[in-house]
C-alpha positions as CSV (number, residue, x, y, z in Angstrom):
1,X,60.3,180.1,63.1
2,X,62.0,177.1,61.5
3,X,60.6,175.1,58.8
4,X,61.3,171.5,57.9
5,X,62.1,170.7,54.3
6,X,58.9,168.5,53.3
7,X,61.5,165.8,52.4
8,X,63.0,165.6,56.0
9,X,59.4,165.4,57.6
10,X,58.3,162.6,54.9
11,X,61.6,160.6,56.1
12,X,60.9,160.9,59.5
13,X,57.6,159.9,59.0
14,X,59.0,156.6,57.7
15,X,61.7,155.9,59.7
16,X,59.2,156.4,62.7
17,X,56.5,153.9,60.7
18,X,59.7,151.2,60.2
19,X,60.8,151.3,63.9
20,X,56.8,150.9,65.0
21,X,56.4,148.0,62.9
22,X,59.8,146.8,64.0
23,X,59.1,146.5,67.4
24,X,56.1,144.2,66.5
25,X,58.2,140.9,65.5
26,X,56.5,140.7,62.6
27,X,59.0,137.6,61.6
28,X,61.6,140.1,60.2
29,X,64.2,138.7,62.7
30,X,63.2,134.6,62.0
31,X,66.0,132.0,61.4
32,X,64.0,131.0,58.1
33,X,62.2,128.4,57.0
34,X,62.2,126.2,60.2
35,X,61.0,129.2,61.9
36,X,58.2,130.0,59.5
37,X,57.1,126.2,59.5
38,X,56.9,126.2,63.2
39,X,54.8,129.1,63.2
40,X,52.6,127.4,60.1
41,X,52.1,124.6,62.4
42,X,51.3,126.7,65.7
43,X,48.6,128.8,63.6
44,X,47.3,125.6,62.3
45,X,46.8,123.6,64.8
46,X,44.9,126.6,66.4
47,X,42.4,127.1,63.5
48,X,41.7,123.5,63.5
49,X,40.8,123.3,67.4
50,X,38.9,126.3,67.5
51,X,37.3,126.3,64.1
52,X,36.8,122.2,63.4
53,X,35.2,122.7,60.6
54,X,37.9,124.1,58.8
55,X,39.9,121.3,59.0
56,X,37.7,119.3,56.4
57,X,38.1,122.2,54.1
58,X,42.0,121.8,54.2
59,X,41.7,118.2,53.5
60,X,39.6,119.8,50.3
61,X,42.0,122.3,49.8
62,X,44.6,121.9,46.7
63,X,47.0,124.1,48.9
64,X,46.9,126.2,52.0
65,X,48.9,129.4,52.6
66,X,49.5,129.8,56.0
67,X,50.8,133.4,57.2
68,X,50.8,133.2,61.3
69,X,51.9,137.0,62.0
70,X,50.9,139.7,60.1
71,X,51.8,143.0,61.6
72,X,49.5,146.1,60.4
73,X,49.8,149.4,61.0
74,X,48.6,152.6,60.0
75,X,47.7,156.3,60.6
76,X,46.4,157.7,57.6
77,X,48.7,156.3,55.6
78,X,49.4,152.4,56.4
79,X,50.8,149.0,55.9
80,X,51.5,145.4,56.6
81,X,53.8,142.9,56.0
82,X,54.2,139.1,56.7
83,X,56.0,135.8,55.6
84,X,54.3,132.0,55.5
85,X,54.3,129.2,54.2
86,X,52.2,127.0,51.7
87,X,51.6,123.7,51.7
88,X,50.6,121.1,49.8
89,X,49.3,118.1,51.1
90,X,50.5,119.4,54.2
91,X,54.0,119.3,53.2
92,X,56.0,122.9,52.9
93,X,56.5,123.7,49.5
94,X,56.8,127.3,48.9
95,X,57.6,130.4,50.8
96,X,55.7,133.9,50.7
97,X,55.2,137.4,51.8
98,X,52.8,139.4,51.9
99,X,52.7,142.7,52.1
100,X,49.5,145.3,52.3
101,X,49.0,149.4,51.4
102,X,46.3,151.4,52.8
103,X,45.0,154.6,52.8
104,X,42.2,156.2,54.1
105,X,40.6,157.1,58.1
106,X,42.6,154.8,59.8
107,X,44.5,154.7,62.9
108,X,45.9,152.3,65.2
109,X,48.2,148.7,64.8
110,X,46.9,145.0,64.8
111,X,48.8,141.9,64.4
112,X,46.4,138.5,63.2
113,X,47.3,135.5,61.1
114,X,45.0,134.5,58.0
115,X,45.2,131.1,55.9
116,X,44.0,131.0,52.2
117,X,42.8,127.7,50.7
118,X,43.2,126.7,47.1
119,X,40.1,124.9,46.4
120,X,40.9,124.5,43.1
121,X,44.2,123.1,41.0
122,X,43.4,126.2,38.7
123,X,43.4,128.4,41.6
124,X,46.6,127.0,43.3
125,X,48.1,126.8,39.7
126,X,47.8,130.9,39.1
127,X,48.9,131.7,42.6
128,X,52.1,130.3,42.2
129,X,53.1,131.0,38.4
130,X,52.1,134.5,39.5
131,X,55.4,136.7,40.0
132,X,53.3,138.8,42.3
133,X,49.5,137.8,43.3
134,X,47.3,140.3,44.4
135,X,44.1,138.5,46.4
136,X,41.1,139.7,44.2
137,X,37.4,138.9,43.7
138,X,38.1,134.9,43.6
139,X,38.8,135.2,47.6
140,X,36.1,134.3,49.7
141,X,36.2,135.3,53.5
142,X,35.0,133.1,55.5
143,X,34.3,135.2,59.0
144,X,33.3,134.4,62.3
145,X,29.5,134.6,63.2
146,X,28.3,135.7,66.2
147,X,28.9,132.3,68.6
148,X,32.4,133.0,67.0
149,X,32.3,130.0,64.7
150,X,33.7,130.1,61.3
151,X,31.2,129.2,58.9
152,X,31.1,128.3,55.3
153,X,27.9,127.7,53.3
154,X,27.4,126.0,50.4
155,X,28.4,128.6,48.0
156,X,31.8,129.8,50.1
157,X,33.0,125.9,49.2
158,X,32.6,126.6,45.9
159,X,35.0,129.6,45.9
160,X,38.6,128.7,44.1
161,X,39.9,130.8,46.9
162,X,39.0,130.8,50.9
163,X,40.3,133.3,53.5
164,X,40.5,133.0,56.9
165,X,41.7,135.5,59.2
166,X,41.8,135.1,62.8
167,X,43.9,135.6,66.3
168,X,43.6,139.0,65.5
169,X,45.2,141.6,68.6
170,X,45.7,145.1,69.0
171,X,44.0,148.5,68.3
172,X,43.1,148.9,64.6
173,X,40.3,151.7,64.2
174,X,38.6,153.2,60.4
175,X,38.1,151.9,56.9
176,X,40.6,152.0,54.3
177,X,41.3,151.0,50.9
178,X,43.8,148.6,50.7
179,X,45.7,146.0,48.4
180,X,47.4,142.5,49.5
181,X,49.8,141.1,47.3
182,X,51.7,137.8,48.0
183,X,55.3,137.2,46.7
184,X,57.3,134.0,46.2
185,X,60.2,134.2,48.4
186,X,63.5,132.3,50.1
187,X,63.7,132.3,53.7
């Protein structure tokens, strides 16, 4: 009987992880920033006609971080990665990442987009002098109730920090504990 070296399996583990993820168009392949505010706009203008309410929030909003593709996927081990866009005053300003560890019972792969919204000039202030901004207990998610409307009470608006995630697709299955962190990057 042959054995694998434990390093050999652990790299084919990840190569196999890379190509899955790969095959998802996750945004790797984009033609930069046009591409990413294209996709901004797309995700968008489908929050705003299927969520209405979320559009006076944005005209609230000291900034919105738009991410329109997140790819996630995980079997035990997991991750996900993303690029987007935020604006200010509706004008592109900066470009991110995001990317996403996980561990724990987990198994499948999902794709969804998610927009954050600086309520605050404090709150948009520390995400981008932040080398590396990991979303914490200032995020509020704002989720869809049962008639599938996203709703936000009086106390969500007074969160420096609103999360919406949406469009989601595919098979994602288990809890896991996981971290986001959002990076400052050039397309």
């Amino acid at each position: 009987m042959t054995y694998l070296p434990r390093r050999l399996f652990l790299a084919g583990l990840a190569a196999t992880g890379l190509m899955g993820t790969a095959a998802c168009d996750n945004g790797l392949q984009s033609s930069g920033a046009a591409t990413i505010d294209a996709r901004a706009d797309a995700t968008l203008n489908y929050l705003y006609s299927n969520y209405p309410e979320t559009r006076d929030l944005a005209d609230k909003a000291a900034g919105v971080l738009v991410m329109p593709l997140v790819t996630k996927a995980g079997l035990g081990f997991g991750g996900a990665y993303g690029r987007g866009v935020l604006q200010v005053g509706g004008v592109p300003v900066d470009y991110y990442s995001t990317t996403q560890a996980s561990f724990g019972l987990q198994i499948g792969a999902q794709q969804y987009a998610h927009v954050l919204m600086f309520m605050t000039d404090q709150a948009l202030a520390e995400f981008r002098n932040s080398p590396g901004w990991v979303a914490g207990a200032d995020v509020e998610y704002v989720a869809a109730n049962q008639g599938e409307n996203l709703s936000a009470d009086t106390t969500t608006t007074l969160s420096p920090v609103l999360a919406f995630v949406f469009g989601q697709t595919g098979l994602g299955i288990g809890a896991s504990i996981e971290g986001t962190k959002y990076t400052r990057i050039i397309p």
